[in-house]
C-alpha positions in Angstrom: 147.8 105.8 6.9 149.2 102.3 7.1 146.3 100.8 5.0 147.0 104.1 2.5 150.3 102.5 2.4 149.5 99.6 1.6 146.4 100.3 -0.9 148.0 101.9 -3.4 150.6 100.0 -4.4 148.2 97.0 -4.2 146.4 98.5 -6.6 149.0 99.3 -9.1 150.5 96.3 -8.8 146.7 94.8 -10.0 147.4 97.2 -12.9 150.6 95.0 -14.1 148.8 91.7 -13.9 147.7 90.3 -17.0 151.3 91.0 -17.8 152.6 89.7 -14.7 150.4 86.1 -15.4 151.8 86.0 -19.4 155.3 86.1 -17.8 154.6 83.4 -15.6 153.0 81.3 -17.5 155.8 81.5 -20.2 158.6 81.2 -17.9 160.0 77.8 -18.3 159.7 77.8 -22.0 160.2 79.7 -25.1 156.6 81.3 -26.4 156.6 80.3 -30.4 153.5 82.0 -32.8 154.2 80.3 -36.2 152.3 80.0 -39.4 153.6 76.9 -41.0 154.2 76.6 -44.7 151.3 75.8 -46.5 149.5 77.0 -44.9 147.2 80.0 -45.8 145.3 83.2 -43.9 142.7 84.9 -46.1 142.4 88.2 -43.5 144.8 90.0 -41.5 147.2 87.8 -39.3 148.6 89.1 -35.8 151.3 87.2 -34.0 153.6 87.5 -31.2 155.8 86.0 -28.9 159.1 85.2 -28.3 159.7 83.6 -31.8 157.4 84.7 -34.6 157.7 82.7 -37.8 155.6 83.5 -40.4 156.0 80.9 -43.7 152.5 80.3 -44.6 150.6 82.7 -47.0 148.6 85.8 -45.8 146.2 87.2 -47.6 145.7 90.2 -45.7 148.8 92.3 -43.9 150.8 90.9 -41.1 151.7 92.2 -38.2 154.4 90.4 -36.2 156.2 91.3 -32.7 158.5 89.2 -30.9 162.2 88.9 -30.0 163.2 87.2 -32.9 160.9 87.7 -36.2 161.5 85.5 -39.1 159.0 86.4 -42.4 159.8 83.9 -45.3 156.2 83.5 -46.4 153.8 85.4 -48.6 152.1 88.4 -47.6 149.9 90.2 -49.2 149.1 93.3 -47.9 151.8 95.2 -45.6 154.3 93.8 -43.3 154.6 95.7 -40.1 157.2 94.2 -37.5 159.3 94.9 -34.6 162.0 92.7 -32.6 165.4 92.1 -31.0 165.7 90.5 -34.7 163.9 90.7 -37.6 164.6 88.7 -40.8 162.7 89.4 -43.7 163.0 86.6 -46.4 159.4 86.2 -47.9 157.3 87.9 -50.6 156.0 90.9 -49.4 153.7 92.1 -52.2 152.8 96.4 -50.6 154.7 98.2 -47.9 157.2 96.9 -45.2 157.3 98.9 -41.7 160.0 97.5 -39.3 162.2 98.3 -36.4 164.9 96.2 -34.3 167.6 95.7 -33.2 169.2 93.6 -36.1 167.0 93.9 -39.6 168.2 91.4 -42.1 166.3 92.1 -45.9 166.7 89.1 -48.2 163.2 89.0 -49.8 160.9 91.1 -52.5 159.4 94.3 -51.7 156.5 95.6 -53.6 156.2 98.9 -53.0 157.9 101.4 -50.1 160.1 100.6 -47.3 160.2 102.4 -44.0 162.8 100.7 -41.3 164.5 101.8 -38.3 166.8 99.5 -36.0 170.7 99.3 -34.7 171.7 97.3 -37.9 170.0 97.1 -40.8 170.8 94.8 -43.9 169.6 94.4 -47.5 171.1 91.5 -49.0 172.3 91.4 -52.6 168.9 89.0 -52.8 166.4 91.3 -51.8 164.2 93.2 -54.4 163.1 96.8 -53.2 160.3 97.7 -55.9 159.7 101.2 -53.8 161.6 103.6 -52.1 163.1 103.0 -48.8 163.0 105.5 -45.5 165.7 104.3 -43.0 167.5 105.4 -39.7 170.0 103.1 -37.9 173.2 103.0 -36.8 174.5 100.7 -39.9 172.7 100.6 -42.9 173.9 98.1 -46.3 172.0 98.8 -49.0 173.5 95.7 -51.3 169.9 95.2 -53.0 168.7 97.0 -56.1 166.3 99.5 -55.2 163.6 100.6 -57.5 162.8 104.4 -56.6 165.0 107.0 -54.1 166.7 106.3 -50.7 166.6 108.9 -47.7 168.6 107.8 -44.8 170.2 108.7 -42.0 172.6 106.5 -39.6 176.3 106.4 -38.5 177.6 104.6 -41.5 176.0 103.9 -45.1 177.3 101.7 -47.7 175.5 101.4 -50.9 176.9 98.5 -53.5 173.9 98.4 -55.8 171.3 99.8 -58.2 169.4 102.8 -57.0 166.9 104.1 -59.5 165.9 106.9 -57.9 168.0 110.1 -55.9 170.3 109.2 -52.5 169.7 111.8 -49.8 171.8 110.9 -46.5 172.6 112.7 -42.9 175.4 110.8 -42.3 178.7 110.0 -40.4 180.4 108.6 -43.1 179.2 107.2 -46.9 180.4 104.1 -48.9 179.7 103.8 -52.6 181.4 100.1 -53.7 182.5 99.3 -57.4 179.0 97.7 -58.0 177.1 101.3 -56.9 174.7 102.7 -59.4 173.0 105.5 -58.7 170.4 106.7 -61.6 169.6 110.0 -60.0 171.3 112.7 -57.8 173.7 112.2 -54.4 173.0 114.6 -51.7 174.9 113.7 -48.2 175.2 115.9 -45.1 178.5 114.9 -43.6 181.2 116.3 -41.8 183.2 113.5 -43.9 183.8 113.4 -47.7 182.5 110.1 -49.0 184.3 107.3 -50.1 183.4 106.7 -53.4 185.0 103.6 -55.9 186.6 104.8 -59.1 183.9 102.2 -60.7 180.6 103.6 -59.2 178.6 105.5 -61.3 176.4 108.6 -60.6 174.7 109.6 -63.1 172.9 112.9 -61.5 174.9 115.3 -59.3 177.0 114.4 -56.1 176.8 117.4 -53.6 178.7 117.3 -49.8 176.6 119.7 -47.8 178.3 120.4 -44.4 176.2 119.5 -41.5 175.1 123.0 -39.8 176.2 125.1 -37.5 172.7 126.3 -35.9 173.2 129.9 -34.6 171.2 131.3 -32.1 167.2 130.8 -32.7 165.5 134.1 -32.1 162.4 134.0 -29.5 159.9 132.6 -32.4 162.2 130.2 -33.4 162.1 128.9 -30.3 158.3 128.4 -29.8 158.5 127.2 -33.3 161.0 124.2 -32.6 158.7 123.7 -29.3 155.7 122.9 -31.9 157.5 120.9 -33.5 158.9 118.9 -31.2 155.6 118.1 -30.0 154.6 116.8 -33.1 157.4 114.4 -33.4 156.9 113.2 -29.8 153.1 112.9 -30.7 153.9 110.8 -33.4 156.6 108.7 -31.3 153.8 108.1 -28.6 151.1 107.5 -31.4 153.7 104.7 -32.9 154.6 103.1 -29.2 150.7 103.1 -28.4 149.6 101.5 -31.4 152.5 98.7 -31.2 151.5 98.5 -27.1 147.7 98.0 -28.1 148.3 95.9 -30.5 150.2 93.4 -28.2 147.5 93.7 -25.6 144.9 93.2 -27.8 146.9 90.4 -28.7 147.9 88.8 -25.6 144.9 89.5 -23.5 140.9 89.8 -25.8 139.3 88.9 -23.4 140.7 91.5 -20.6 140.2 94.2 -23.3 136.4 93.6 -23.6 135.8 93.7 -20.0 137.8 97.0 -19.7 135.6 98.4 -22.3 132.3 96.9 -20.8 133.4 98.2 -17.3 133.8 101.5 -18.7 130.7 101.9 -20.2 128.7 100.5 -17.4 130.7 102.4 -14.0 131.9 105.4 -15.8 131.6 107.2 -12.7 133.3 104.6 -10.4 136.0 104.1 -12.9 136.6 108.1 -12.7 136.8 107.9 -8.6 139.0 105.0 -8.4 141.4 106.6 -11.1 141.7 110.1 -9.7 142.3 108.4 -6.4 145.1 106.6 -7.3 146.3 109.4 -9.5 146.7 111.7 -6.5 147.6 109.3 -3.6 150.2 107.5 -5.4 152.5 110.5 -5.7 151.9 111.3 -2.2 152.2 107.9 -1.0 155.3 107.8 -2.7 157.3 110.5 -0.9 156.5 109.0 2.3 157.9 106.2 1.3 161.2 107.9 0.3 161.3 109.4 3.4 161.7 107.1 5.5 164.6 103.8 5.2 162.3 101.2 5.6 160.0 102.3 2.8 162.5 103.6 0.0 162.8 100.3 -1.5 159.4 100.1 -2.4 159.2 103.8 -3.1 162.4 102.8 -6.0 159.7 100.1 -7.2 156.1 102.2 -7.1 157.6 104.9 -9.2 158.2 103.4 -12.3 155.2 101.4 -11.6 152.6 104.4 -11.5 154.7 105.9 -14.4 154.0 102.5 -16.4 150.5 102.0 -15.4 150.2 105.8 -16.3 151.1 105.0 -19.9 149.3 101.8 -20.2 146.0 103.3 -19.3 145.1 105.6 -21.8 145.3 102.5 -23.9 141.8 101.4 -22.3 140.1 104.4 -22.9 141.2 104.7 -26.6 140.1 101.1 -27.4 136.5 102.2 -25.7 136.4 105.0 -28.2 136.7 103.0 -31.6 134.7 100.7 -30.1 131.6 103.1 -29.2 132.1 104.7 -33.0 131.8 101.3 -34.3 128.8 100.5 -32.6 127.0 103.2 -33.2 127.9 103.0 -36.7 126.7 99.4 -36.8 129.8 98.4 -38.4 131.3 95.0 -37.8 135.5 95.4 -38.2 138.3 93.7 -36.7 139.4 94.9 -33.0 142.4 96.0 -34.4 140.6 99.0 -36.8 138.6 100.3 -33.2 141.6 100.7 -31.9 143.3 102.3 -34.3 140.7 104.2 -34.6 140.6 105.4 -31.3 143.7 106.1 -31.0 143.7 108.8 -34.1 140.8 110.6 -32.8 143.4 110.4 -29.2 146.5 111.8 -30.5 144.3 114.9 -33.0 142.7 115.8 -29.9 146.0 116.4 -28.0 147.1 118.6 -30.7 144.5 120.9 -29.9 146.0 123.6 -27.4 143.9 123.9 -24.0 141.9 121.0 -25.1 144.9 118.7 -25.7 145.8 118.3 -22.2 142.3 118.4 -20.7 141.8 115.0 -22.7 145.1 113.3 -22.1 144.4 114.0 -18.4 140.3 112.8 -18.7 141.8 109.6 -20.7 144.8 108.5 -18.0 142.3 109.1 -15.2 139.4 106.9 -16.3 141.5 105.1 -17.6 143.1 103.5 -14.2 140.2 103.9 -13.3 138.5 101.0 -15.2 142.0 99.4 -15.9 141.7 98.8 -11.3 138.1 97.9 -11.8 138.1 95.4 -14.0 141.0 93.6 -13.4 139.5 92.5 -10.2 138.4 89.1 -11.4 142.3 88.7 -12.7 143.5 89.0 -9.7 141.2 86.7 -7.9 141.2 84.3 -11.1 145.2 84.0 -10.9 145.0 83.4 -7.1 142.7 80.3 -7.8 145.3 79.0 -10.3 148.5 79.5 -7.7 149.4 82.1 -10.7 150.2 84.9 -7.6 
């Protein structure tokens, strides 16, 4: 029992360490990805780190995670980004796709927006060519945008050019002297908006109260179960892709073992995962039971919930890669896993089905994950990394 004890969270702490060795090795100093200006990337260009910059030219789309995210070059293709801040000042010639904490818009849009974050800020220099998608907590819309606006956050104030219809669930709406709104104003709000004797509407303005839901009958009920599925699907299919992304990222070479290890000990990789599956629960309660071990018990929890999530990551990435191969197509690592992870998250939708393959997926998935981080483990105790 003592060695149980000790095993398991051994091995789950093995889970964490490619992460655990990025920390450390970017402890004492700030991690900086940047594309200087000038220069130019004629594919897709992935970056990450504590500060992104990205002023060079990409002719391809970007995809850029980090604490603080600052875009004042050229792209291309699509923008997709996500940080503590994100500042958007560059040409960005299709979509944008960003979340934070604080989104600042100065630049040109070509097409759509779609943005979620505490704060988010369109300067009176950005250029929206598209239509924008947007939930926050604050939202200024002080940029001309070129087709309709759906929104919902705590406040909303609009001072510009909207050439398209305004539809917003909101806590309280702002339309400033310089507002001009081409199509119609729809707003759910228990508030009436505050509206400048100057701004012009040109379609209809209409307050719709927000509802007061009665009682759902019994299909109602299954019926906002589906749905809510669906929407936590696509939350977990949007966390997933941003998760793989970084690990693909951050660790290539870890992710082409995994996937080698799977193929070759499928078997192994399934013993190994079930095991530590099972155990760790068990292990866990021990733990809490008695005053010596509920400290580590508050630590493997969250730990074999994390490692849990991170797994199925693995197994998706093995996926795209198989179709791929057998396909004898060539494409970036990126496009496996994305294509992985679709065929994932439809298969989940499938009642019955659905949860026999998120179960299959997380087990083989530590599985490999503890198998072939091995060599980490004994390649960071060679450094003095653990």
């Amino acid at each position: 029992m003592k060695k149980l004890l000790i095993l398991v969270p051994v091995l789950l702490l093995l889970l964490l360490a490619p992460v655990a060795i990025v920390v450390g090795e970017s402890k004492d100093e700030t991690k900086i990805s940047a594309l200087p200006a000038g220069e130019v990337v004629n594919k897709d260009y992935f970056a990450s780190g504590d500060v992104v910059e990205v002023s060079g030219t990409v002719n391809g789309d970007v995809y850029a995670f980090g604490g603080q995210v600052l875009v004042d070059g050229k792209v291309k293709g699509d923008l997709i980004t996500a940080g503590g801040t994100v500042t958007v000042s560059g040409d960005i010639s299709q979509d944008l796709r960003a979340g934070g904490g604080q989104i600042t818009i100065s630049g040109q849009i070509g097409r759509n927006v779609t943005i979620g974050g505490g704060n988010v800020e369109f300067t009176s220099d950005a250029n929206v060519r598209g239509s924008i998608l947007a939930g926050a907590g604050n939202i200024t819309l002080a940029s001309p945008i070129g087709s309709n606006v759906k929104v919902g956050a705590g406040n909303l104030t609009i001072s510009n050019k909207v050439n398209g219809d305004v539809e917003a669930g909101v806590g309280s709406l702002r339309l400033t002297s310089k507002a001009q709104i081409k199509g119609d104003v729809t707003y759910w709000s228990d508030r009436n908006a505050s509206i400048d004797e100057n701004a012009l509407i040109l379609g209809e303005l209409t307050k719709k109260a927000t509802p007061v839901t009665p009682k759902p009958p019994i299909d109602e009920i299954f019926g906002g179960f589906a749905a809510f599925n669906i929407f936590a699907a696509l939350v977990g299919f949007v966390s997933t892709f941003i998760l793989g992304l970084i690990l693909i990222k951050l660790a290539p070479n870890f992710m082409k073992t995994a996937t080698s290890t799977l193929g070759s000990k499928p078997w192994v990789s399934l013993g190994i995962g079930l095991l530590t599956l099972i155990l760790t629960p068990i292990v866990s309660i021990i733990l809490f039971v008695t005053v010596v071990g509920l400290p580590l018990g508050l630590i493997l929890v969250p730990i074999y919930l994390i490692c849990i999530y991170i797994a199925r990551i693995f197994v998706i990435y093995w996926v795209g890669i198989m179709i791929f191969n057998r396909t004898g197509r060539k494409l970036h690592e990126v496009w496996a896993f994305v294509l992985g992870l679709a065929i994932y998250y439809i298969l989940t939708l499938v009642p019955v089905i659905g949860g026999i393959v998120t179960f299959l997926t997380v087990v083989f998935g530590l599985g490999t994950a503890l198998v072939a981080k091995r060599y980490v483990y004994l390649a960071a105790r060679s450094k003095n990394i653990l």
